[in-house]
C-alpha positions as CSV (number, residue, x, y, z in Angstrom):
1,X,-18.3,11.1,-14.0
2,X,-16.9,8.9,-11.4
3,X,-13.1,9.9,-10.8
4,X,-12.2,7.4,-8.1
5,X,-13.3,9.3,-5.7
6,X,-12.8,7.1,-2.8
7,X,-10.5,7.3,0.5
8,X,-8.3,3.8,1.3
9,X,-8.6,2.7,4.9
10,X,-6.4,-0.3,6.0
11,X,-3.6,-1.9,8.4
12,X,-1.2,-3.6,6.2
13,X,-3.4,-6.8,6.4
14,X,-6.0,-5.8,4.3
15,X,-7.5,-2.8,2.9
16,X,-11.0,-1.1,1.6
17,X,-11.7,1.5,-0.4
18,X,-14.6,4.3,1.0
19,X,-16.0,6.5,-1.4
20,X,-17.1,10.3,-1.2
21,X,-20.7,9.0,-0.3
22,X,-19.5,7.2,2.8
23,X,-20.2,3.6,0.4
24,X,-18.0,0.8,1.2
25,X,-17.8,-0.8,-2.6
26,X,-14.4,-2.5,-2.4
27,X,-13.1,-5.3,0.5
28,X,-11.0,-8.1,0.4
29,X,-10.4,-10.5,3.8
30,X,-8.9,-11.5,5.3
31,X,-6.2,-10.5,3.0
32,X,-5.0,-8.2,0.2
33,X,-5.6,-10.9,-1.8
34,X,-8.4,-12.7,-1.0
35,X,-12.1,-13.0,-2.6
36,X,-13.8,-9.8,-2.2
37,X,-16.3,-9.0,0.5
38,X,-17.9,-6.0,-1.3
39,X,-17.0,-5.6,-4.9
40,X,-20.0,-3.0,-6.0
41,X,-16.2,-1.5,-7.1
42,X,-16.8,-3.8,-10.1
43,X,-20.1,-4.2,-10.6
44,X,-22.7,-1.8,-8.8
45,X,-25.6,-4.8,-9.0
46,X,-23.7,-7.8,-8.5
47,X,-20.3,-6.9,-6.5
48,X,-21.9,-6.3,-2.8
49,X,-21.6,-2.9,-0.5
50,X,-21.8,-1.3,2.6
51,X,-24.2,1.9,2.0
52,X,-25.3,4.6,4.7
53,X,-28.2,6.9,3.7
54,X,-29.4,8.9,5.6
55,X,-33.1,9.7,5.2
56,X,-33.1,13.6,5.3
57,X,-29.8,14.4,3.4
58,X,-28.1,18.2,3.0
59,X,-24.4,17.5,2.1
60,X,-21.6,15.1,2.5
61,X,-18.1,16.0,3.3
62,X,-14.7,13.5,3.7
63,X,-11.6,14.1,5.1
64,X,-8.5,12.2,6.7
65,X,-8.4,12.8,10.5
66,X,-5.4,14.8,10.1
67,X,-2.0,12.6,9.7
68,X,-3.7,9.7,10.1
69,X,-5.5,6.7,7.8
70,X,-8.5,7.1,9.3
71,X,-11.4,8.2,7.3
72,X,-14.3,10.4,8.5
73,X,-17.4,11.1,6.4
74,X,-19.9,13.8,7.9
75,X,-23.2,13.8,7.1
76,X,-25.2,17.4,7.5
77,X,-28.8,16.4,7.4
78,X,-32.3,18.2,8.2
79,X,-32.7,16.2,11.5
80,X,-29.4,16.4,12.8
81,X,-25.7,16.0,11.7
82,X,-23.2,12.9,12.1
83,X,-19.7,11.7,11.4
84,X,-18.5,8.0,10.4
85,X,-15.0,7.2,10.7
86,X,-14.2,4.2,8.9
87,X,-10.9,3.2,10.1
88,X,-8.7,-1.2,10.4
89,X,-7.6,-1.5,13.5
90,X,-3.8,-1.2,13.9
91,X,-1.8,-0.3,17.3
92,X,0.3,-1.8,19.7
93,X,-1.2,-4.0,22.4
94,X,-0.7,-3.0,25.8
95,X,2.6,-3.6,27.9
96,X,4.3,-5.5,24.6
97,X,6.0,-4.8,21.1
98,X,3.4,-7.1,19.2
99,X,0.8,-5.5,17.1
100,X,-2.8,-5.7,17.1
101,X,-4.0,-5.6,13.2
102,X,-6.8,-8.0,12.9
103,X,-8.7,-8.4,9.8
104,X,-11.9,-6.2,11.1
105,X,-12.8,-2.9,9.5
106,X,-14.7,-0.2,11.9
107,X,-17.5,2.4,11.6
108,X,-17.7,4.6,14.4
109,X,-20.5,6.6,14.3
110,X,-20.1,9.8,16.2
111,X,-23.3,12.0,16.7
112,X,-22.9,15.5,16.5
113,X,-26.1,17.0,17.2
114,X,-29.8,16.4,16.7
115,X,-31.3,12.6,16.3
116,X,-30.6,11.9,12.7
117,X,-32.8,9.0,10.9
118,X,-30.9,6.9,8.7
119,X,-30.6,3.5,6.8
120,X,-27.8,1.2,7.2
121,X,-27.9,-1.4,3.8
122,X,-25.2,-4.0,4.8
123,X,-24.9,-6.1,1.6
124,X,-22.2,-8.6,1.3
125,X,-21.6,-10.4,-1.7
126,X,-18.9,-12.9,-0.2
127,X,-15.9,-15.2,-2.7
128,X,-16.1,-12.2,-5.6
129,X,-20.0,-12.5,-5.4
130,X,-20.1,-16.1,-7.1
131,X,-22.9,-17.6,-5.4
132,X,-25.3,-15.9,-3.2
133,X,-24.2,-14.9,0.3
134,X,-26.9,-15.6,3.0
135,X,-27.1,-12.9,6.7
136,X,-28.4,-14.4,9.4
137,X,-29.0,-12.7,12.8
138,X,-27.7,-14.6,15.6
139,X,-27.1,-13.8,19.1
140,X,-25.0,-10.6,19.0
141,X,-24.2,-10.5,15.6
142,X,-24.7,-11.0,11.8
143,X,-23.5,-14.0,10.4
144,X,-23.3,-13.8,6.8
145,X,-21.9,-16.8,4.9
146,X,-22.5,-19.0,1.4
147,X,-23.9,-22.0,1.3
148,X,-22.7,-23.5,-2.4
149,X,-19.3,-22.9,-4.3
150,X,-16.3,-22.4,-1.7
151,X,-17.4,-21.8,1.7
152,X,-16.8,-18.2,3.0
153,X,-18.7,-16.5,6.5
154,X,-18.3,-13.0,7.9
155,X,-19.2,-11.4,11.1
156,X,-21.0,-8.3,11.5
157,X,-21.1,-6.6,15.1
158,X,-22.8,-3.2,16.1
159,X,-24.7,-1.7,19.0
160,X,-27.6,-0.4,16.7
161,X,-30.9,-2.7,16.2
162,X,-29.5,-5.7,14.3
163,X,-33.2,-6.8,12.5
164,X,-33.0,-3.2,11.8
165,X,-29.8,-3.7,9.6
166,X,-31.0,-6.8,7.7
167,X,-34.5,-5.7,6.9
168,X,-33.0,-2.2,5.8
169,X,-35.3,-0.4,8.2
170,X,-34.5,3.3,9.6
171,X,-32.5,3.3,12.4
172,X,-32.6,6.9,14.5
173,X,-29.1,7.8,15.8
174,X,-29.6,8.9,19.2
175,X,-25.8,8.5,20.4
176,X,-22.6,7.1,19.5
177,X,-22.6,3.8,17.5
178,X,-20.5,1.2,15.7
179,X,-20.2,-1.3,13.1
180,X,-17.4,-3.8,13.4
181,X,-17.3,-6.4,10.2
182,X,-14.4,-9.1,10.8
183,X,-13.5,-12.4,9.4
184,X,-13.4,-14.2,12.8
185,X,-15.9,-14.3,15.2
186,X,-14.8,-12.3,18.0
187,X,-14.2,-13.7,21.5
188,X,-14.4,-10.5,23.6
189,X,-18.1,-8.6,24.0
190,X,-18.0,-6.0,21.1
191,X,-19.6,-2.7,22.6
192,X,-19.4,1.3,21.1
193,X,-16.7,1.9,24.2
194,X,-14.6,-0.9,22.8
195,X,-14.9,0.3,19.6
196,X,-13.6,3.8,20.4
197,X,-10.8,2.5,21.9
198,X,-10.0,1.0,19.3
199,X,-10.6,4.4,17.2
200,X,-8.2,6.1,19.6
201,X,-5.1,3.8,19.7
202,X,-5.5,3.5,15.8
203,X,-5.4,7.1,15.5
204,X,-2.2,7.3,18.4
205,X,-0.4,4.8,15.6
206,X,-0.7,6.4,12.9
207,X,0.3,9.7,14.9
208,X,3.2,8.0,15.9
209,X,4.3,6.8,13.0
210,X,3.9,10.4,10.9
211,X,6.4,12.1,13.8
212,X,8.8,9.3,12.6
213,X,8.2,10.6,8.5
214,X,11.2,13.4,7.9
215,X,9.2,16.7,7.4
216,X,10.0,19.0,4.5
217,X,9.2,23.0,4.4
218,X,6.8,22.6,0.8
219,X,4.8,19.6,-0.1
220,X,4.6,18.1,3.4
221,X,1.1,17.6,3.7
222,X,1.1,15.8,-0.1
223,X,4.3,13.6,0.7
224,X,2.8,12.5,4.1
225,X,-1.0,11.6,2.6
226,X,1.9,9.7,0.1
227,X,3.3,8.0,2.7
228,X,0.5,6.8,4.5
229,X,-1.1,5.3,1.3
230,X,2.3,3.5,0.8
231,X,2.3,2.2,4.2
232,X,-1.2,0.9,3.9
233,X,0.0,-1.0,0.6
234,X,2.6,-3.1,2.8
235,X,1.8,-6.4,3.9
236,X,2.6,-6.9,7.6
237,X,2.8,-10.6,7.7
238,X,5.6,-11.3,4.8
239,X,7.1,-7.8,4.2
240,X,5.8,-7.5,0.8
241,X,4.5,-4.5,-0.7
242,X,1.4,-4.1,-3.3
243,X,1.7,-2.8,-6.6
244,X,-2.5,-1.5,-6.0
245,X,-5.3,-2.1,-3.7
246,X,-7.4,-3.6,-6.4
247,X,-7.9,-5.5,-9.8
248,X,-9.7,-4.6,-13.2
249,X,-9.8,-1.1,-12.9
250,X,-8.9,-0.1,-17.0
251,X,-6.7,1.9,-18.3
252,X,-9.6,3.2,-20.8
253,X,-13.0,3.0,-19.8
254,X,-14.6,0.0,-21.7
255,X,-11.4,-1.4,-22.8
256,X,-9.9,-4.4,-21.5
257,X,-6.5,-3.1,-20.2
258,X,-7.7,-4.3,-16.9
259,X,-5.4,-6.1,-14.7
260,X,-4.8,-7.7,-10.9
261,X,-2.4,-5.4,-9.3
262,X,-2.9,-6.9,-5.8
263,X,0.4,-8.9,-5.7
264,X,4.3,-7.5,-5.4
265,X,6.2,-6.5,-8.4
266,X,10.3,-6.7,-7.5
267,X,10.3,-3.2,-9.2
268,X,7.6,-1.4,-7.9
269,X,7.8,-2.2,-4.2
270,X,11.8,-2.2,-4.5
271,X,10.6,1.4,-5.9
272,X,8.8,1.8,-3.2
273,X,11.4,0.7,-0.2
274,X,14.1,3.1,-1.5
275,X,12.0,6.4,-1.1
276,X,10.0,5.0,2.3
277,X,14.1,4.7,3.6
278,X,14.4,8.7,2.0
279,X,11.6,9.5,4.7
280,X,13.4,7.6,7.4
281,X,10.9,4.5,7.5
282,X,13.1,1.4,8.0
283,X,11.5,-0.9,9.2
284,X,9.5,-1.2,5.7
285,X,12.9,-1.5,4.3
286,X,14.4,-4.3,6.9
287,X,10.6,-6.4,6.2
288,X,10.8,-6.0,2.4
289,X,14.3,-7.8,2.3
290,X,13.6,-10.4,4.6
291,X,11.0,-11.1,2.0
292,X,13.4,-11.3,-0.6
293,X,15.4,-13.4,1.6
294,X,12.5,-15.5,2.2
295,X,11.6,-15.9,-1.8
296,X,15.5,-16.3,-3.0
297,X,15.7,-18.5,-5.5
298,X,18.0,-21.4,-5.3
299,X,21.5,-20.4,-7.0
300,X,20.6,-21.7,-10.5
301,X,16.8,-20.6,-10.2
302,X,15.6,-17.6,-11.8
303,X,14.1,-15.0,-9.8
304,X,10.4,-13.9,-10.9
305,X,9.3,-10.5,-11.8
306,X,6.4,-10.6,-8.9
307,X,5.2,-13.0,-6.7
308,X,2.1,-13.4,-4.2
309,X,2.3,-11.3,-0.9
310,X,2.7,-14.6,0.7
311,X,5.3,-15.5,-1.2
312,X,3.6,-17.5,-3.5
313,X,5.2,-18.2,-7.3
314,X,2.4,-19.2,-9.6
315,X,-0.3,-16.5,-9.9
316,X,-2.5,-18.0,-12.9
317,X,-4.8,-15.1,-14.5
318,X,-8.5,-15.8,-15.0
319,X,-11.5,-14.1,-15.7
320,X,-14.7,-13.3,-13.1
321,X,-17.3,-13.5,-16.0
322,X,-20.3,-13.2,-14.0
323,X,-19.0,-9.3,-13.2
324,X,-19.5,-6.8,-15.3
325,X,-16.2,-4.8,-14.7
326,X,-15.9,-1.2,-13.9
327,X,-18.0,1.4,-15.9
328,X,-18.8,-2.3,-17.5
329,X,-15.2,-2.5,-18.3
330,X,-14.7,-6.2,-18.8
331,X,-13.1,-8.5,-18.2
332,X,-12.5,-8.5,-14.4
333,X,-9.2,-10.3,-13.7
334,X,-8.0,-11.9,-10.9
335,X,-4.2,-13.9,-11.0
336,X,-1.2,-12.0,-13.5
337,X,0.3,-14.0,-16.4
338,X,3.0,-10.9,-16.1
339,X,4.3,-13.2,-13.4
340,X,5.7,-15.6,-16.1
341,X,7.6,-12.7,-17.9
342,X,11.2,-12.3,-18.3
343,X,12.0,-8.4,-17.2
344,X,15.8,-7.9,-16.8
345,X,15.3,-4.5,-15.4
346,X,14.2,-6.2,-11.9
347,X,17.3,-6.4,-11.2
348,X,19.0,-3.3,-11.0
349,X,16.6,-1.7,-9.2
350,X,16.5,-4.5,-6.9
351,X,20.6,-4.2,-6.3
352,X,20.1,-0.4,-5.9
353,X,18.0,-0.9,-2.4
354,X,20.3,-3.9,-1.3
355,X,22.8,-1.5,-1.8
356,X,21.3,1.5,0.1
357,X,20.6,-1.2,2.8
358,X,24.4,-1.8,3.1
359,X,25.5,1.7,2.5
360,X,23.8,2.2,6.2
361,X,24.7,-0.6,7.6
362,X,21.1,-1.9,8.6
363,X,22.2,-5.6,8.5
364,X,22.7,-8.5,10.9
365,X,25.9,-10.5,9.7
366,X,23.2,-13.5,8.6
367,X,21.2,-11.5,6.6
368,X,24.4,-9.2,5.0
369,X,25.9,-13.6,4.0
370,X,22.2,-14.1,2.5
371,X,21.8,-11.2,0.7
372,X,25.4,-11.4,-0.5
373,X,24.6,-14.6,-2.0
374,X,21.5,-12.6,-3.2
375,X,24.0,-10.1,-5.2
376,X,26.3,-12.7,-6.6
377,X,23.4,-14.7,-8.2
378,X,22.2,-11.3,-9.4
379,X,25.3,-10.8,-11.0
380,X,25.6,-14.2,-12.9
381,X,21.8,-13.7,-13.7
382,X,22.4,-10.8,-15.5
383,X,25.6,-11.9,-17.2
384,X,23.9,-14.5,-18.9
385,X,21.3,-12.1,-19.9
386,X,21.8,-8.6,-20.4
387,X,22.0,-9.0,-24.1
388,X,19.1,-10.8,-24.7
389,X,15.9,-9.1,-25.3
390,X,12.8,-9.3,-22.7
391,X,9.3,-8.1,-21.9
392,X,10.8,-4.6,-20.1
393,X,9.6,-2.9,-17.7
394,X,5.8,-2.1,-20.0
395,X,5.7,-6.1,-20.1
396,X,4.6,-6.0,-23.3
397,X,2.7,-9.7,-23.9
398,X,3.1,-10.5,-27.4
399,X,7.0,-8.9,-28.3
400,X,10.3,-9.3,-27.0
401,X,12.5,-6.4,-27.6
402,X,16.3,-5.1,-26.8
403,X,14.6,-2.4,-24.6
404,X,17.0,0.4,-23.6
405,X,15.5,1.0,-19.9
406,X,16.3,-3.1,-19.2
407,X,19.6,-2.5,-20.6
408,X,20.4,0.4,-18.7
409,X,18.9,-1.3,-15.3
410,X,21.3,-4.5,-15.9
411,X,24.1,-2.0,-16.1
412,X,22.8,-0.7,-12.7
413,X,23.2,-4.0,-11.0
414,X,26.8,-4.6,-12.0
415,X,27.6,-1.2,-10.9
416,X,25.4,-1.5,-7.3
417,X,26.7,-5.1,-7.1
418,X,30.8,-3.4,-7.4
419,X,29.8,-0.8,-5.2
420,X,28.5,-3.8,-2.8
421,X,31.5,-5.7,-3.2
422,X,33.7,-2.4,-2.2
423,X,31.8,-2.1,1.1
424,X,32.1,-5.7,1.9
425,X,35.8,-5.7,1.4
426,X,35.1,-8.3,-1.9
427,X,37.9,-7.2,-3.9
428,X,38.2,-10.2,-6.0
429,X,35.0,-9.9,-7.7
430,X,36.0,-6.0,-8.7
431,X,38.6,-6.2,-12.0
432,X,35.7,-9.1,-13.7
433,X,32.2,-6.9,-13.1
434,X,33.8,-3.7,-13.9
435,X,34.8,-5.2,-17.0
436,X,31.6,-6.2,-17.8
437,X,29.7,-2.8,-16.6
438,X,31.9,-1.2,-19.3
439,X,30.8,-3.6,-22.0
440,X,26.6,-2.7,-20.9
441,X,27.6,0.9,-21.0
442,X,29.4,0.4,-23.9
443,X,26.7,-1.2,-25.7
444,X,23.6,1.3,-24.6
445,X,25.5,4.2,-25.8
446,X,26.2,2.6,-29.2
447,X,22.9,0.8,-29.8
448,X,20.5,3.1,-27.9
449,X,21.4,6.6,-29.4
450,X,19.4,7.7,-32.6
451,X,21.1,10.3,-34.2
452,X,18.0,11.4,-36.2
453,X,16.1,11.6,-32.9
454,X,19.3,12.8,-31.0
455,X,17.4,10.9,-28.4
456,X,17.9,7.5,-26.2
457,X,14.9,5.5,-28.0
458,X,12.7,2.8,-26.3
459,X,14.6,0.0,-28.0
460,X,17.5,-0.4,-29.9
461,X,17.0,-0.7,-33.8
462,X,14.4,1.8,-32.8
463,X,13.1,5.4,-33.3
464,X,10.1,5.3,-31.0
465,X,10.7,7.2,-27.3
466,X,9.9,5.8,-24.2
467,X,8.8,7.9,-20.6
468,X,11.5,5.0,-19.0
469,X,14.6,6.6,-20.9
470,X,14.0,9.8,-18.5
471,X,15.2,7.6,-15.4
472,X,19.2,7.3,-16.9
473,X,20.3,9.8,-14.7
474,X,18.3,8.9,-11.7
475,X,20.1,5.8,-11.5
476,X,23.5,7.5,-12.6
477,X,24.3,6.0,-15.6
478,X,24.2,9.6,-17.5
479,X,24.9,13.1,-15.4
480,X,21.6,15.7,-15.6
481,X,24.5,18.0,-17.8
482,X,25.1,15.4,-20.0
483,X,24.2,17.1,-24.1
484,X,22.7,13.4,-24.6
485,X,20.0,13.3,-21.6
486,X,19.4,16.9,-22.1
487,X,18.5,16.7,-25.4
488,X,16.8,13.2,-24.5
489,X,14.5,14.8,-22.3
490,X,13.4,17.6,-24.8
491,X,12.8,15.4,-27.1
492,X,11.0,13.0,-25.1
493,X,8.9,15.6,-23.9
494,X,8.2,16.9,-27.3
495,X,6.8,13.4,-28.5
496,X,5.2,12.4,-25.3
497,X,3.4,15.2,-24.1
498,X,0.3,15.6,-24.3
499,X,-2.4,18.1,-22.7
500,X,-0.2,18.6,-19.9
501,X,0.5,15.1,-18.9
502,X,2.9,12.0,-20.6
503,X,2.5,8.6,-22.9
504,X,4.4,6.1,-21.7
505,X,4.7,5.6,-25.2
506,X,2.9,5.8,-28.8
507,X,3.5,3.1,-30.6
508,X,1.0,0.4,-30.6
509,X,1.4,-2.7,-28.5
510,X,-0.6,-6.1,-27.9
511,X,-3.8,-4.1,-27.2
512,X,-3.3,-1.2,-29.6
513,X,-2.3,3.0,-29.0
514,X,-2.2,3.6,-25.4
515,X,-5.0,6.3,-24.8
516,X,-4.7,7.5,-21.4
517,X,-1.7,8.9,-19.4
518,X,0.5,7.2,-16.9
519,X,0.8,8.8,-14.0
520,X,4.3,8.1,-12.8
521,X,5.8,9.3,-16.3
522,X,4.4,12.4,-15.4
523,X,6.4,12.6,-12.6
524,X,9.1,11.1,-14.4
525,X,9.6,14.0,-16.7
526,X,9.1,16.8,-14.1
527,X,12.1,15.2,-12.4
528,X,14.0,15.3,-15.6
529,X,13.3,19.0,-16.0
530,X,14.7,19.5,-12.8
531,X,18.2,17.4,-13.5
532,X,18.7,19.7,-16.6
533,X,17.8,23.1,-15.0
534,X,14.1,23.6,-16.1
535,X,13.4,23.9,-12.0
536,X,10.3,26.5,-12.3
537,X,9.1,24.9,-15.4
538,X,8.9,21.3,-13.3
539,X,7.7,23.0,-10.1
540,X,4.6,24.5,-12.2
541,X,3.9,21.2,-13.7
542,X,4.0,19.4,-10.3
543,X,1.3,21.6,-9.0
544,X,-0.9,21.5,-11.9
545,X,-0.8,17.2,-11.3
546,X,-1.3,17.2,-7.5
547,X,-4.8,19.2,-9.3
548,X,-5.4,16.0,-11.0
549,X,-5.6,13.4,-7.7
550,X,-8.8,13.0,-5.9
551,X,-10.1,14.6,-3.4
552,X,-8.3,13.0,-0.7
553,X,-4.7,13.5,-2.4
554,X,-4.4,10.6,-4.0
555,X,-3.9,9.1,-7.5
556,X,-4.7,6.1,-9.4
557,X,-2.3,4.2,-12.3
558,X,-3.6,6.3,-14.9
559,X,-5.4,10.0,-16.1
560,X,-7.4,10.7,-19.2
561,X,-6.2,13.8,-21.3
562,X,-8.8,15.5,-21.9
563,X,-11.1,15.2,-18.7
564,X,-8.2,14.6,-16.0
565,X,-10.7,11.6,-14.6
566,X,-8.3,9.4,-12.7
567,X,-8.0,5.9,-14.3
568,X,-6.9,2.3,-13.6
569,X,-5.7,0.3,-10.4
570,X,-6.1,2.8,-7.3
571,X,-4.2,3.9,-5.2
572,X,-1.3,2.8,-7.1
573,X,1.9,2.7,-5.3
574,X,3.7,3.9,-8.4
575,X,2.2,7.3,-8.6
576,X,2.9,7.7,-5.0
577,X,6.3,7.1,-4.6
578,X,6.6,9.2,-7.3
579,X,5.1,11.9,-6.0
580,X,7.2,11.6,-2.7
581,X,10.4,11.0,-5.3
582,X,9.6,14.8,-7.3
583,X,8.3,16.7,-4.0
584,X,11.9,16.0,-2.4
585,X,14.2,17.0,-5.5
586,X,11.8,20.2,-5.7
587,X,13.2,20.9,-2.1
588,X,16.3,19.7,-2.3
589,X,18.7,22.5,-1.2
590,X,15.9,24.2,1.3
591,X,16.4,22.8,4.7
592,X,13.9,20.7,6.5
593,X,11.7,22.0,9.4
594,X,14.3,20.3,11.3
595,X,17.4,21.6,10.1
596,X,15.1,25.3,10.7
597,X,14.6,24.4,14.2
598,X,17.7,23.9,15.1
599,X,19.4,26.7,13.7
600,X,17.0,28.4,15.1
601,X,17.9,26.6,18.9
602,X,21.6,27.5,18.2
């Protein structure tokens, strides 16, 4: 049973996904988003890979080089033993403030004793494997490139015997060795020293950059492997943050709830910003708005639910046909319709880290004019809209519904758009949006309550529960000791529990019963158990899921009931921030390791 059992390597330009074999089945460069490189992810013939094997195997073992993104795979074999780490260079170049993150990915191959015999299978499958990709050995590299269709080329560098490499032939490791793949051809001489120094200022970075994550006294090691999978999800170029690494991974194996997650969702990465600022990452924070800045709408333009990492509005969804899909899930996607969608929970949640941003006062007076533009367009926006019915935040294709989490969100932005105002001394905007908070809270409370439930229900007119309803209080519309949200959790819990883990819901939508658990509801409802008291009953539950990632810590969009097999887009940044979210309201009330220390000094 495959359970996503791969490590993600990256530097916020691109990523790749490793798996527990040291097999390089999922790249996409130069960016995020572009055609895939290797894509034996989604289709083990077709997609392309990057394999080592080494000819007299005994075991394989992966780890993070502690607090770092860099990957090492060691391989204990009969003629010797040897470690890989697969790491994208990212560091600061020397003497200056700009950053070196070029879309190359490293294999450093570190010999550890005896002369090991292996096999290096370098198979590129470039533009999603549409048309066959060509390698040609050229003076000090690989050149690998297509010759019909849309013209792609690739670079492969290394120190070992490059005829070797492209005839598949053994190859004995007698000393240290590399493999550099990049999109450009490189202007400096590659060597094994270069590409250790390249290992080591990586590995300073990311070193650097953990002393800067707050540290907590439980959970640490979990919230900072969470961290640095968030990190790798950001886009360095725009400030945009991924929803997933990848597209097409399903839901249910051999169903088609397989979608393109490799774009920004205003919700998710908003999501995302707010609990990276908890950790005491700005920077993330002060990037992700100048996106927003960057894709405001004009004032009578309607902001979309996602958009490209570039920026980019229209993200037209079509199928790869010619893949077979994951597991032969089909049908591999690449483009989201969702980005057409109207979702009027974007919005609040958007506000709240605008608001957070403020609260701190992180912003230059030309930004703080911008985004308050930003806020008052928010406001009219929602005005015009609360009361209608949308996709919400499940984005259900086929149905429009008054969905109690979007309402509840659009009450959120009046109230983070008043508290705004407040801090900006705006006081004539006050008397009008508190009047019309009170008419969204007004309306939830009548509309969204079933008596015969005693619950807050997905929709109004509705008796079905929904995971989303748990979040009320996070975003303070309810108090944790409210009888409503108590008894809303129980009986959410009740209905959506399930072997441990949570529905997002039951009732069927466009493709059916959901079958597999999402992982952030999860989450969701241990955070709920600790708002209403239940703090031992969520702590259990939190460590039985951190039992369900893989073994690197980390956690796709989804988790089957019965086997716990991780399922869906991976690493999804959802689960993460989650994670991060739940770990830190576990602790909350214990002091941090620094708040220890320096009690300790005085």
């Amino acid at each position: 049973m495959n359970n996503l059992n791969y490590g993600i390597i990256g530097n916020c330009q691109s990523g790749a996904l490793v798996s527990e074999d040291g097999t390089i089945e999922w790249l996409c460069l130069p960016h995020f988003d572009s055609p895939s490189v290797f894509a034996a992810l989604l289709d083990q013939e077709k997609g392309g890979s990057f394999e080592i094997k080494p000819l007299k195997p005994i075991s394989i073992h992966q780890e993070y080089v502690k607090s770092t993104n860099i990957l090492k795979t060691r391989f204990t074999c009969e003629d010797g033993i040897f470690e890989v780490h697969d790491f994208m260079p990212r560091y600061k170049v020397d003497g200056s403030k700009e950053r070196y993150f070029p879309p190359d990915l490293i294999r450093y191959f570190k010999l550890i004793e005896g002369q090991p015999e292996l096999s290096i299978r370098y198979n590129p499958k470039l533009e999603y494997a549409r048309h066959e990709t060509f390698n040609r050995v050229d003076e000090g590299y690989i050149k690998s490139y297509t010759s019909e269709g849309v013209y792609d080329s690739m670079y492969f560098y290394t120190d070992f015997d490059r005829e070797k490499i492209v005839a598949g032939e053994a190859i004995k490791l007698s000393e240290d060795n590399y493999c550099l793949i990049s999109y450009h051809q490189k202007l400096l001489k590659q060597s094994t020293e270069r590409a250790y120094l390249k290992l080591q200022r990586t590995k300073v970075y990311w070193l650097n950059w953990i002393n800067r994550t707050i540290t907590y006294t439980q959970y640490n090691d979990e919230i900072q492997r969470s961290a640095l999978a968030l990190k790798l999800l950001s886009f360095q170029k725009s400030g945009a943050v991924l929803a997933a690494l990848t597209t097409s991974l399903p839901e249910t194996i051999g169903e088609v709830r397989n979608w393109d997650y490799r774009f920004c969702w205003i919700r998710d990465a908003s999501m995302v910003v707010k609990v990276m600022k908890q950790l005491g990452h700005n920077s993330i924070s002060r990037s992700y708005l100048n996106f927003i800045i960057n894709i405001m709408p004009d004032k009578d333009e309607k902001m979309q639910i996602m958009y490209g990492i570039n920026g980019e509005k229209n993200l037209t969804e079509y199928e790869l046909d010619h893949l077979s899909g994951y597991e032969n899930s089909r049908p591999v996607r690449i483009g989201n319709a969702a980005y057409e969608q109207k979702q009027n929970d974007i919005y609040g949640i958007l506000l709240d880290v605008i608001y957070q941003n403020f609260k701190i006062h992180e912003t230059s007076l030309m930004n703080s004019e911008e985004l308050w533009t930003l806020v008052r367009n928010v406001v009219k926006i929602v005005a015009r809209n609360w009361h209608q019915p949308d996709k919400g935040i499940w984005e259900i294709r086929n149905e429009d519904k008054h969905f109690t989490f979007s309402k509840v969100l659009c009450w959120t932005a009046i109230d983070r758009a008043l508290r705004i105002a407040a801090l900006l001394n705006q006081s004539k905007y006050l008397k009008r949006w508190i009047s019309l908070r009170k008419e969204i809270h007004d309306d939830i409370m009548k509309n969204a309550w079933s008596e015969k439930k005693q619950a807050f229900t997905q929709a109004y007119d509705s008796e079905e529960l929904d995971s989303s309803v748990l979040l009320m209080e996070s975003y303070g519309f309810i108090t944790g000791s409210d009888p409503k949200y108590v008894s809303t959790v129980e009986a959410v819990q009740k209905d959506l529990e399930y072997k441990g883990l949570m529905f997002r819901y039951r009732n069927k939508d466009d493709f059916g019963e959901p079958k597999s658990a999402f992982t952030i509801c999860s989450f969701w409802l241990i955070n709920a158990l600790i708002k209403i008291g239940r703090k031992e009953e969520a702590k259990k539950k939190f460590e039985e899921l951190l039992g369900y990632s893989n073994h690197l810590g980390l956690f796709s969009e989804d988790i089957d009931f019965d086997s716990k097999r991780l399922l869906g887009n991976f690493p999804q940044a959802y689960s993460h921030l989650a994670l991060i979210e739940t770990a830190i309201n576990l602790t909350q009330g214990e002091k941090t390791e620094e708040e220890l220390l320096l009690e300790f000094i005085h």
